[in-house]
C-alpha positions, 0 to 999 in steps of 0.5 A: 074812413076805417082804414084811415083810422086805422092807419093812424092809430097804427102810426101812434102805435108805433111811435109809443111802442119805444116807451120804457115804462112797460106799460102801452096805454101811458103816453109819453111825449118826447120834447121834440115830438108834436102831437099829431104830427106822424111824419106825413108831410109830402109837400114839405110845408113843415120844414123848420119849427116856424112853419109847423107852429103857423100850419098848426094855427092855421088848422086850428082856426079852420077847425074853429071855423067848421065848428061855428059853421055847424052849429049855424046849421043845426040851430038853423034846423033844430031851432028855427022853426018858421021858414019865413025867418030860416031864408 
């Protein structure tokens, strides 16, 4: 998990270093830059600008999702103390 960290905060590194402002803690955007997004696209789902913004959704909504899935769990164990009404 550290080494995949790691990794990507090398990768933001790198795409931020070409700054002119001297200074590497202010982040400046390119308009043609998506955050997030390091190149890393083996499969080649992203080709044109259609398909990144309908991937970008779509992992939106999963992480959207995930959220709701665990907050079900963490009501169900913090919460919900009689077991007859967990099950």
């Amino acid at each position: 998990l550290l080494i995949g960290i790691g990794i990507q905060a090398l990768a933001e590194y790198n795409l931020q270093k070409s700054e002119t402002d001297g200074n590497i803690l202010s982040v400046e955007y390119k308009r043609d830059r998506i955050p997030g997004n390091l190149g890393f696209d083996p499969l080649g789902l992203g080709k044109d600008s259609g398909s990144i913004k309908g991937l970008h959704n779509i992992e939106v909504n999963a992480g959207r999702l995930a959220m709701i899935g665990i907050t079900s769990f963490l009501f169900k164990e913090f919460v919900v103390k009689d077991a007859s009404i967990a099950q």
